[in-house]
N, C-alpha and C positions, 0 to 999 in steps of 0.2 A: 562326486561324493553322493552315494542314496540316502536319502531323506527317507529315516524308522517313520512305518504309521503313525507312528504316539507322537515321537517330535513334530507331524503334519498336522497331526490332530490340535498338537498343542497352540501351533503357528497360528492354525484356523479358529481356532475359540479366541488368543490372546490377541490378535492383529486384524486377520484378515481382511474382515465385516465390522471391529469396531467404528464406529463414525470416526471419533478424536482420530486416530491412527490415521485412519485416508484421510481426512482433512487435513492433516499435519503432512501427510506424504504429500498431495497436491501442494502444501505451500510449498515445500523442498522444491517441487520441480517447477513449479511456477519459476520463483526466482532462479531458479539453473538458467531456464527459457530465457528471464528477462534479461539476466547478466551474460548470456550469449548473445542475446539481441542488441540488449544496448553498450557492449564490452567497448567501444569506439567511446562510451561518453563519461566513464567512470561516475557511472551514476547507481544506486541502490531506490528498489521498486519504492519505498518510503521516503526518498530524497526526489524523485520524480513525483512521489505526489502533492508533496508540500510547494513542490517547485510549480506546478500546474494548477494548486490550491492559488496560490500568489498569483498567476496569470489571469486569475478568473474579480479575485478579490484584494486588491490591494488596501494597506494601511492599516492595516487589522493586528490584533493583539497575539503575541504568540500562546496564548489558553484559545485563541478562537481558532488559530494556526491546526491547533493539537486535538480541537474538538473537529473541525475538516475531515482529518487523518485520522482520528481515532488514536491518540497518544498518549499517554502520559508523561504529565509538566518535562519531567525529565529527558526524555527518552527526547521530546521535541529541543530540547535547549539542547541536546548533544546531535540532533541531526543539523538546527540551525547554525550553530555553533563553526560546524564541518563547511555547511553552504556558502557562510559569509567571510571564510580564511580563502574559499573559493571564488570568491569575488560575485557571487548568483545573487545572495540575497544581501539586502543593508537594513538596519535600523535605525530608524531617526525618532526622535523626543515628539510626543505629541506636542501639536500645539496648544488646545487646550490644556493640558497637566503634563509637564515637563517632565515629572517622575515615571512616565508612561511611553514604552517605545514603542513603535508601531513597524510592521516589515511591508518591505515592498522588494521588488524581482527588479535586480536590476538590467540592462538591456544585454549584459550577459547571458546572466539566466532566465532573459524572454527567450534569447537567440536555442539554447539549448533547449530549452522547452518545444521551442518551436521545429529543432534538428533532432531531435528524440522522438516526439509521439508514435512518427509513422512508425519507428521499430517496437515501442511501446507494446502496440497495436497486433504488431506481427506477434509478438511472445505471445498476447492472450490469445490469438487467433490460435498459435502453437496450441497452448494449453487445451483448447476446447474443438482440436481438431479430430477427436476419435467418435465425438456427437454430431448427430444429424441437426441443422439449424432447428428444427421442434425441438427435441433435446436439450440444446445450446440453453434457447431458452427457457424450456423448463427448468432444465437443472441453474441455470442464474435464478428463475421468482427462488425458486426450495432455499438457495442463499442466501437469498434476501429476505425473506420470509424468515428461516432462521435466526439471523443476526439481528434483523430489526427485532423480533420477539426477543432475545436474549442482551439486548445494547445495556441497557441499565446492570449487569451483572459482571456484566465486563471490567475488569482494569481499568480501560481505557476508553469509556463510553463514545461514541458519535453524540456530539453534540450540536453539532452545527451541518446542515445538507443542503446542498445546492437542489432550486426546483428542476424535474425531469417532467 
């Protein structure tokens, strides 16, 4: 089917070159990537990060889980939720304040943690295979650069970062 001038026209002004649009496309395919890659572990790119979050930091509060990930309350109680019928993550009562549960990975979901990354790895590699490594990284700082200027406006603010 030919594509009229005008409906071209209209593609390129309403999609093409908007930012939102390609960055909304690159998630789509990110995650195509990641759930080709990690299809073997029935895992979702936000369930691997919380899950990797926990390898790094144990005992931690599920708002510090969500401030890791970038989540809101929600969204994190329905991915932990899914994690812990899966037997990866548990929650146990602080000791200090009983009212207070704390997560940890259990040696399940080290073990998956630990049987995922490399394909992890591969998806982003996927992702960012049409850039030359200057590219690669340039185009991650303009990301980062981005997001960090924009976190507070977010939903779902980053609140918590591991040092690099």
């Amino acid at each position: 089917m030919a594509v009229k001038k005008q409906e071209k026209s209209v593609f390129e002004t309403l999609y093409s070159r908007r930012p939102g649009h390609l960055i909304r496309r690159c998630q789509q395919i990110h995650v195509a990537l990641f759930l080709q890659e990690c299809d073997a572990f029935n895992l979702t790119p936000i369930q691997f990060s919380a899950l990797n979050v926990l390898s790094h930091v144990e005992g931690i509060k599920q708002a510090a889980l969500a401030g890791y990930v970038a989540l809101d309350r929600s969204t994190a109680g329905n991915v932990l939720m899914r994690l812990e019928k899966r037997g990866l993550v548990k929650r146990l009562k602080s000791k200090e304040d009983g009212r207070i549960k704390l997560l940890y990975l259990t040696k399940k979901g080290q073990a998956l943690v630990e049987n995922s990354t490399a394909h992890v790895l591969k998806a982003q590699k996927r992702m960012l295979d049409p850039l030359t490594k200057k590219e690669q990284k340039i185009f991650q700082d303009f990301l980062e650069k981005i997001t960090n200027f924009h976190n507070e406006r977010s939903r779902a603010p980053l609140t918590h970062k591991f040092a690099h």
